[in-house]
C-alpha positions in Angstrom: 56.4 -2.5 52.4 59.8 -0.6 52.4 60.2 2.6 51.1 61.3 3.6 47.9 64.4 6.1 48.4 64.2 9.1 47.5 65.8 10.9 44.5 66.6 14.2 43.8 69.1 14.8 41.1 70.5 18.4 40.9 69.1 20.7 38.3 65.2 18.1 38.0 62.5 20.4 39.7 60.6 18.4 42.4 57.6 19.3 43.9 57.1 18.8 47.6 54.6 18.1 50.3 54.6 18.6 53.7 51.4 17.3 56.0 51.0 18.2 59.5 50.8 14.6 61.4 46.9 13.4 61.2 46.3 17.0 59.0 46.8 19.1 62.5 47.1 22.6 61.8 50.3 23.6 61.3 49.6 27.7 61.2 47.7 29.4 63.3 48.4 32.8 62.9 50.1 35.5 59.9 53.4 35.0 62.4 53.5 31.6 61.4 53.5 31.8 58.1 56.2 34.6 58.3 58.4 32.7 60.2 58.2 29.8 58.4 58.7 30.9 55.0 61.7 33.7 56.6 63.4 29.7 57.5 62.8 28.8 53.9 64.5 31.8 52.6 67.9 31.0 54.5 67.6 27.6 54.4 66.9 27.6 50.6 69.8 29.8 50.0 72.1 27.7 52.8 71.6 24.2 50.8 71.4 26.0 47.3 67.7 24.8 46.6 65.9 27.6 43.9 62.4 28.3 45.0 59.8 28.3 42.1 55.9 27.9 44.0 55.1 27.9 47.2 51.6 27.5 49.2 51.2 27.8 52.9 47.8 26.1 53.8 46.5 25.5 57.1 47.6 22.3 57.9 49.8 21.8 55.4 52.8 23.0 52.5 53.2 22.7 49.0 56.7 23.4 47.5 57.8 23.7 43.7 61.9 23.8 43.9 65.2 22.8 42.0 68.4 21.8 44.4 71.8 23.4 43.0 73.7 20.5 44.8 73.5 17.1 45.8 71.1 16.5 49.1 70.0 20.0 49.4 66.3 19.4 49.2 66.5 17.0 52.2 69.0 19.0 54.2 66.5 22.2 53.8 63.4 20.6 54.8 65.2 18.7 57.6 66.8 21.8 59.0 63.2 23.7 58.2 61.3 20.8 59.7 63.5 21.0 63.1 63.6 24.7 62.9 59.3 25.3 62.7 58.4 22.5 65.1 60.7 24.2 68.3 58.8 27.4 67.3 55.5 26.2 67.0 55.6 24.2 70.2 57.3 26.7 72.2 54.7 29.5 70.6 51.4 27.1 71.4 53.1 25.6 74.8 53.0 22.1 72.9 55.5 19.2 72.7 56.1 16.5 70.7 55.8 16.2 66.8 53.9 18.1 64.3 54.9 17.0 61.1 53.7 14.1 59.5 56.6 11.5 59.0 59.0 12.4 55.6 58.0 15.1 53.4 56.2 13.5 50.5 58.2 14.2 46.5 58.1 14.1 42.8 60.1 14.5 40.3 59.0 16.9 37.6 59.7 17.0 33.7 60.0 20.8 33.0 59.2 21.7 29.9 56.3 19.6 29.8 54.8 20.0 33.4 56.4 22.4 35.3 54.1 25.1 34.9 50.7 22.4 35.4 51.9 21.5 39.1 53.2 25.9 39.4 49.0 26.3 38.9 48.5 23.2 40.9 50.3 24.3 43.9 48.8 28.0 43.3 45.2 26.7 43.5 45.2 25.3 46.3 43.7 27.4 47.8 40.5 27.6 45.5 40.0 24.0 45.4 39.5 24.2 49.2 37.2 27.0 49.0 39.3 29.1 50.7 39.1 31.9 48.5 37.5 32.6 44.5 40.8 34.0 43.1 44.5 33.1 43.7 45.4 36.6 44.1 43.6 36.9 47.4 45.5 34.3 49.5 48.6 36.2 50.8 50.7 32.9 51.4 51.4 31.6 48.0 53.5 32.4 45.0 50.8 33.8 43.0 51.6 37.3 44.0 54.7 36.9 42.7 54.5 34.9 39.8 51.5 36.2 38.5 51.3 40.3 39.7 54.6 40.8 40.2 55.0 41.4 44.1 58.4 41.3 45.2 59.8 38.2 47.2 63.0 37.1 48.5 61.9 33.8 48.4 61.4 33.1 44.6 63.5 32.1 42.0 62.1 32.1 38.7 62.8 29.0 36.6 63.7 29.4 32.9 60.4 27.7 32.1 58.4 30.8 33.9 61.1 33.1 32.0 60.2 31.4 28.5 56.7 32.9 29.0 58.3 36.6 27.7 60.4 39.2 27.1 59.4 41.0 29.9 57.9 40.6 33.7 54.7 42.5 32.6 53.9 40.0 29.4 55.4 37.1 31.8 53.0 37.9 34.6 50.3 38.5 31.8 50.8 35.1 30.3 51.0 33.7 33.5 47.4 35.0 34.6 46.1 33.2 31.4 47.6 30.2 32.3 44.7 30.2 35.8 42.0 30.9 33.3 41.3 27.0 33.7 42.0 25.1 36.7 43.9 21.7 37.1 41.5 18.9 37.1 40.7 15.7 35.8 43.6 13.5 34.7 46.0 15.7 35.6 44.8 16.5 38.7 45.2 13.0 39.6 48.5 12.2 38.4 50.2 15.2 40.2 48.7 13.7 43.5 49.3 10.1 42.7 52.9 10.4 41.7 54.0 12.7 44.8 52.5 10.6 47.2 54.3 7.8 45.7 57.4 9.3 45.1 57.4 8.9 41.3 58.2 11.6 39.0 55.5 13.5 36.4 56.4 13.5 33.1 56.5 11.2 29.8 57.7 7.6 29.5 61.2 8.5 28.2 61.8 11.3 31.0 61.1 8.7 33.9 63.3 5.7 32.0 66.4 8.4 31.4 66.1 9.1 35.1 65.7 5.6 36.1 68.3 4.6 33.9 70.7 8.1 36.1 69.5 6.7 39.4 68.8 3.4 39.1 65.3 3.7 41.1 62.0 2.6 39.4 59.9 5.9 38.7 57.4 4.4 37.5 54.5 2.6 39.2 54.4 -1.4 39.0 52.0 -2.6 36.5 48.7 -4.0 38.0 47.3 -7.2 37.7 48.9 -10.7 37.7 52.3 -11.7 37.0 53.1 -13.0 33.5 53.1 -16.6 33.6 51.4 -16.9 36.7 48.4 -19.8 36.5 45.2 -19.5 39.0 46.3 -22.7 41.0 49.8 -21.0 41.7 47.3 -19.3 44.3 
């Protein structure tokens, strides 16, 4: 089956995976991590791509970002991609690849969802047991979003901002926001729609971007064609 291209319109969040090829481990050690996410920082800032979320697990990365101009999601995790993988193999005396295949997207509605797949990314951690509390994993956003530890990296979007006045109430309100953890429905429908490439948010948010790009954001509907009798079979 070919693959759907992908789409990232400047100024729609998108939230990003990146698997280590058959879930290898992809960090071994804190310099790793700080590598990585130094690459991220001037990569970010070389394509223009605003950094909301980010999680570092071990054999794999989340990403929550906005591109300022055309293609500068894929030229940053292209140049990122490249960048790690010559580290990491020269570090581990390794060769070959370590990523799995193209970086997995979805496209996010903002004021709807943005800050559901912000907690998604932010729990990841939790949900694999990893740690009890957000706060104690160093190589996420939560420090930042939610404590207010300082970062290079971050770039608040106006969604976060909307939450107050202030950083204090903003980090406060933030915090609430973890008092419940992504599950269920949701849960499911962040996965499903980055691994297929779609986009989160309501019906009229997908068709005004399928009507932009002229890509179906949608998934097909199940079942059997309209019209279609069982001895067509």
């Amino acid at each position: 089956m070919a693959r759907l291209t992908r789409i990232t319109p400047v100024g729609i969040p998108v939230h990003i995976i990146q698997r280590g090829n058959n879930r290898q481990t992809c960090f071994v050690s804190d310099e790793d991590h700080v590598a990585y996410a130094g690459w991220l920082i001037d990569y970010s800032k070389k394509y223009k791509v605003d950094i909301h979320a980010w999680v570092m697990m071990t054999n794999h990365v989340h990403l929550l970002c906005t591109p300022r101009q055309e293609g500068g999601i894929s030229q940053m995790m292209q140049s990122l991609g490249r960048r790690y993988v010559q580290y990491f193999n020269f570090e581990y005396r390794r060769s070959g690849t370590l990523w799995e295949g193209r970086f997995k997207s979805c496209l996010v509605q903002a004021e709807r969802y943005l800050l559901e797949v912000y907690r998604y990314i932010e729990l990841n951690p939790v949900h694999a047991g990893m740690v009890k509390d957000p706060a104690e994993y160093r190589w996420s956003s939560y420090q930042v979003n939610a404590l207010g530890k300082v970062s290079g990296l971050c770039t608040p979007h106006q969604e976060y901002l909307s939450l107050g006045s202030d950083a204090s109430s903003r980090q406060k309100n933030y915090r609430e926001l973890f008092k419940h953890h992504v599950d269920g429905e949701l849960l499911e429908e962040i996965r499903e729609n980055t691994f297929k490439g779609m986009a989160i948010g309501n019906d009229r948010f997908k068709e005004e971007l399928e009507a932009l790009t002229g890509r179906r954001l949608k998934p097909k509907k199940r079942g059997r064609p309209v019209g279609l009798r069982k001895e067509d079979y």
